[in-house]
C-alpha positions as CSV (number, residue, x, y, z in Angstrom):
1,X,-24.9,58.2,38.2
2,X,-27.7,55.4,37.5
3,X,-29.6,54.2,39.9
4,X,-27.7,50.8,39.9
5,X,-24.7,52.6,39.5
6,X,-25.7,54.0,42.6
7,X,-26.4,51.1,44.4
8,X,-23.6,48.9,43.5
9,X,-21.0,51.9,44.9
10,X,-23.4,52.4,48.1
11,X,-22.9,47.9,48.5
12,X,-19.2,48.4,48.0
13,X,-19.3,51.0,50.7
14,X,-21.1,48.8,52.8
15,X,-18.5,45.7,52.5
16,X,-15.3,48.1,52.8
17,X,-16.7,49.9,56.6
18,X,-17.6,46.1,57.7
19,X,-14.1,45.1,56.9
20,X,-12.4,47.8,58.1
21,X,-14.5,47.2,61.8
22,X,-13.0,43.7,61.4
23,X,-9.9,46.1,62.9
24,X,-11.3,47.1,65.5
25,X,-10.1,44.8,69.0
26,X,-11.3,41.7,69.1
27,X,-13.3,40.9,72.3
28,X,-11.5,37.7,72.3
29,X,-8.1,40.3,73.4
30,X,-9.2,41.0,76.5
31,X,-10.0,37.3,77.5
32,X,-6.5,35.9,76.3
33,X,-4.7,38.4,77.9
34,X,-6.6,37.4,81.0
35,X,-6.0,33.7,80.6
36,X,-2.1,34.6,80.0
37,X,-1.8,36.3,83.3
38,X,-3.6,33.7,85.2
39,X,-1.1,31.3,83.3
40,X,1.7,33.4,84.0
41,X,1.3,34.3,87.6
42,X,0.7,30.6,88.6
43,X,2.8,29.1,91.6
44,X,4.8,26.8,88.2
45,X,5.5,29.5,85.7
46,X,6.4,32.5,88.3
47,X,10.2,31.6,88.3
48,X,9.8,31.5,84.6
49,X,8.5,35.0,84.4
50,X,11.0,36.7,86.5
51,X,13.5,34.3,83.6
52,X,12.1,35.9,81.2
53,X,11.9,39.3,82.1
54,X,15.5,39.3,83.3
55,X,16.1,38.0,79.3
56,X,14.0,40.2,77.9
57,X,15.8,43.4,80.0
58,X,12.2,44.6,81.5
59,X,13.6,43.4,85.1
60,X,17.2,43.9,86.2
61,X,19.4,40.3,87.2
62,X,18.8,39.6,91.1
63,X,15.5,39.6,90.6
64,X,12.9,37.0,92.7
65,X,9.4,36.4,93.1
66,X,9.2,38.6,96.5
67,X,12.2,41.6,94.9
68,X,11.2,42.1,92.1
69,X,13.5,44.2,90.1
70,X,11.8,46.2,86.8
71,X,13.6,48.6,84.8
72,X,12.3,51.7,83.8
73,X,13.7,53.8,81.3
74,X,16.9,51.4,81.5
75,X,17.6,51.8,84.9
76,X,16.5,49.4,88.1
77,X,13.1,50.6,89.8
78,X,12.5,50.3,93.6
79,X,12.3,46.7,94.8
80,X,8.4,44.8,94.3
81,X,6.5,42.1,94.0
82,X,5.6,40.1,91.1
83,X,1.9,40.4,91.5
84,X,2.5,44.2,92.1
85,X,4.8,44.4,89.1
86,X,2.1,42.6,87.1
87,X,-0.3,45.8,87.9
88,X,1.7,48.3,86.3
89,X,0.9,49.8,82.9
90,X,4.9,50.1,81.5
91,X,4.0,47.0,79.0
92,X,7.0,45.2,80.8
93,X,4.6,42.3,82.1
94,X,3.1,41.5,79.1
95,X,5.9,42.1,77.3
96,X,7.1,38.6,79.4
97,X,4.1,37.5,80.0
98,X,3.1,36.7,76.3
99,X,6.6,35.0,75.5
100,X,6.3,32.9,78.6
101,X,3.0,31.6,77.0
102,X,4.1,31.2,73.6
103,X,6.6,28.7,75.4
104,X,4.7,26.9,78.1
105,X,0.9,28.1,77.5
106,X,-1.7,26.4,75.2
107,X,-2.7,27.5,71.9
108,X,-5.6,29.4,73.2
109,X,-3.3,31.7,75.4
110,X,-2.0,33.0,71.9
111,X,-2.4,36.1,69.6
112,X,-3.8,34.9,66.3
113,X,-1.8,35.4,63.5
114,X,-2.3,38.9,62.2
115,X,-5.0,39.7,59.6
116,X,-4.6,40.4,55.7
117,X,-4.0,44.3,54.8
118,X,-8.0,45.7,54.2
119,X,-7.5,46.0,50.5
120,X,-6.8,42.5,50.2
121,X,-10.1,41.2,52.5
122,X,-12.3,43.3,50.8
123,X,-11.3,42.0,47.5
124,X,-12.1,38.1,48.7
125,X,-15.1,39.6,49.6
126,X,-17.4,37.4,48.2
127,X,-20.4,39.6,48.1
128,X,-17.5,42.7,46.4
129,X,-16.6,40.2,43.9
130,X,-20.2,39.7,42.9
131,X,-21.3,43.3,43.1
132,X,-17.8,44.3,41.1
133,X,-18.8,41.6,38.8
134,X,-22.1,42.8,38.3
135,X,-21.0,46.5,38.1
136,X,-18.2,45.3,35.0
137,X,-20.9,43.6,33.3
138,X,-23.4,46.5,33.4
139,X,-20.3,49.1,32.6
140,X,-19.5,46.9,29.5
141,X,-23.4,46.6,28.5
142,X,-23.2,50.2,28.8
143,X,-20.3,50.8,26.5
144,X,-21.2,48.8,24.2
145,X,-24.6,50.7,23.8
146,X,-23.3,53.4,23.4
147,X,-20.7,52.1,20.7
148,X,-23.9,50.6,19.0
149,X,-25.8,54.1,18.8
150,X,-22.5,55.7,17.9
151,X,-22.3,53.7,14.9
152,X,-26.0,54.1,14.1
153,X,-26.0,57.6,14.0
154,X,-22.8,58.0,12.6
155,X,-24.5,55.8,9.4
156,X,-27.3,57.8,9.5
157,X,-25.2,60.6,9.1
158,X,-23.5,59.0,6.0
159,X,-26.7,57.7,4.2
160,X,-28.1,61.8,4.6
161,X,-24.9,62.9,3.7
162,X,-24.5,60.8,0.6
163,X,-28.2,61.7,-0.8
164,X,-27.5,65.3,0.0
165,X,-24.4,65.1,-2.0
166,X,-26.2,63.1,-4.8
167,X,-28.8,66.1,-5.3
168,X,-26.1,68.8,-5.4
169,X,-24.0,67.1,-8.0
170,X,-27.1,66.5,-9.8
171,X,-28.2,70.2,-9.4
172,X,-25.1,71.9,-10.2
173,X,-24.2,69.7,-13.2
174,X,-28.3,70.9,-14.2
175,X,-27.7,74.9,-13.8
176,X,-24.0,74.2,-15.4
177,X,-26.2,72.8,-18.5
178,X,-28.8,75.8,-18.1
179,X,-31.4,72.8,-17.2
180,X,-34.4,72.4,-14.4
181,X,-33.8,71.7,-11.3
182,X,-35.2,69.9,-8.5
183,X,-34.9,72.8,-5.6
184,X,-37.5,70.9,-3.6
185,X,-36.1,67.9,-3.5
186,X,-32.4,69.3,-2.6
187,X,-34.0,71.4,0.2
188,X,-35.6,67.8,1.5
189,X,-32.1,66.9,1.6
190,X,-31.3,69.5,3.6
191,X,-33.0,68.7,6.2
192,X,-32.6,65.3,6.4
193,X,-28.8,66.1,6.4
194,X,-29.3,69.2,9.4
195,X,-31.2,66.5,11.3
196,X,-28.9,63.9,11.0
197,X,-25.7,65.9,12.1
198,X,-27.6,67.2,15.1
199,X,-28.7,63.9,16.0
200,X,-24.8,63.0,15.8
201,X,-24.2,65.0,18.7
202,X,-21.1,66.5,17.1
203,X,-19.2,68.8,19.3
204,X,-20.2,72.4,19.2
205,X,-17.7,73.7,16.5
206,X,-17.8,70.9,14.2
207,X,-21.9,71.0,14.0
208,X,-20.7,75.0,13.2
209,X,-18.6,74.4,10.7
210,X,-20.8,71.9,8.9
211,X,-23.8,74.1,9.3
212,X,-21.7,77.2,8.0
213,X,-20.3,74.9,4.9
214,X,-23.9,73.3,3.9
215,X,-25.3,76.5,4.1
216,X,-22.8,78.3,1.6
217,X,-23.3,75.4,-0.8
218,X,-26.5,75.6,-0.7
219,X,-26.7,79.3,-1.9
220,X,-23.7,78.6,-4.4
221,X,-26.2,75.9,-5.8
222,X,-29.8,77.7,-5.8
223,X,-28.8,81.3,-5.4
224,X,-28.9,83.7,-7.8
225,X,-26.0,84.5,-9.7
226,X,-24.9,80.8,-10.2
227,X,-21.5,80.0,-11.0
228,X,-20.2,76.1,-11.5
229,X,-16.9,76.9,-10.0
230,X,-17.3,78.0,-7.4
231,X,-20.3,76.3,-6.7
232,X,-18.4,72.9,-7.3
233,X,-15.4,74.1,-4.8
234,X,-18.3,74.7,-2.1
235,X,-19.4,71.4,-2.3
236,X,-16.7,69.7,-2.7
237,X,-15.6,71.4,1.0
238,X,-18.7,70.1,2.7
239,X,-18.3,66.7,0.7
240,X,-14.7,66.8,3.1
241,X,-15.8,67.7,6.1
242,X,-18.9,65.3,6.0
243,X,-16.4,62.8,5.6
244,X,-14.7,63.7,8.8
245,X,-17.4,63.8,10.6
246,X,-18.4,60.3,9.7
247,X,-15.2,58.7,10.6
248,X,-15.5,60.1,13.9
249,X,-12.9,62.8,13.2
250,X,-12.7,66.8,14.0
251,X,-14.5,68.5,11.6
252,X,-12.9,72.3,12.7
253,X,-9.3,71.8,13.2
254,X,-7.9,73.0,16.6
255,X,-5.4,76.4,16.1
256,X,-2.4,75.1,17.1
257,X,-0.2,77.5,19.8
């Protein structure tokens, strides 16, 4: 991974831990819940509350102010107080409490309204959206670089290979007429041709294959013993399987199962 790379994943890191700490309780909680209490254990909304948690099935009918009623796993507790009943940790007081003040309490006593799921704040994130941005752009820059050398060497590949190709016609047609021949200037070829398929990049087998198939017409052109047959077949095989490897296709076919 590139250093930007790098950076880019380590800043989307960074904004997806910050949102998901937005989770955490807000100190504002602990404060409303406060406030709500206050609210509901005030000398006005007291009958209320024992109204509502009669309603709401956390205190049993009957119940006052002074006998207060609770139930606790669906059946009436011992008589309390409000104040007392208020103290416990069953949930039944705030259970009441908070629907009391969503009818009679100001808008600060609320809960806020619950928060988007984390997948969706991190992606209005406006520092993700520019760092995704940024990381798309340099992801496409990078693609198309490579596309761009891709097609480079895949031309160089087809200039060497055409030259290459031009000397051996020329060289086999010259033995086939019992004529000179330019062996210097074919091996030049060679090379260029070698270089340019390893520059390519080709995968293992393929560079093989073309290595095994140049170097077989190269002997069936300037090895002894020259016949234009066979010599002609040879290159006509690696004149195939250059142009494979030029259009980007497997040179060495893949045995099928």
């Amino acid at each position: 991974m590139t250093v930007a790379g790098g950076g880019a994943v380590a800043v989307l890191v960074l904004v997806v831990v910050q949102a998901a700490q937005d989770d955490a309780k807000d100190r504002g909680d602990a404060l409303r819940a406060d406030a709500r209490r206050v609210h509901c254990l005030s000398a006005k909304q007291r009958p209320g509350l024992v109204e509502a948690a009669v309603r709401l099935g956390v205190a049993a009918p009957g119940s006052t102010d002074a006998g207060f009623l609770p139930r606790t796993g669906g059946r009436a507790a011992a008589s309390t107080t409000l104040d007392a009943w208020s103290r416990e940790t069953g949930g039944g007081f705030d259970r009441a409490c908070r629907s009391l003040a969503a009818l009679t309490g100001a808008k600060a006593l609320q809960d806020p309204a619950p928060k988007p799921p984390l997948w969706r704040r991190v992606a209005v994130n406006p520092t993700f959206t520019l760092v995704l941005g940024a990381f798309l752009t340099l992801a496409a820059g990078r693609s198309t670089e490579r596309g761009v050398r891709r097609q480079v060497l895949a031309d160089q590949l087809n200039t060497a290979a055409a030259e290459y190709l031009k000397a051996a016609h020329a060289t086999r047609l010259a033995r086939a007429g019992e004529k000179g021949i330019d062996k210097a200037g074919l091996e030049g070829r060679r090379v260029d041709l070698v270089s340019a398929v390893l520059r390519t990049g080709l995968p293992d087998a393929d560079r093989r294959g073309l290595d095994g198939l140049l170097g077989c017409a190269h002997d069936a052109l300037v090895g002894p013993g020259f016949q234009p047959k066979p010599a002609e077949t040879a290159v006509r095989r690696l004149e195939t399987a250059l142009g494979r490897a030029v259009r980007g296709e497997r040179v060495v076919q893949e045995a099928g199962p």
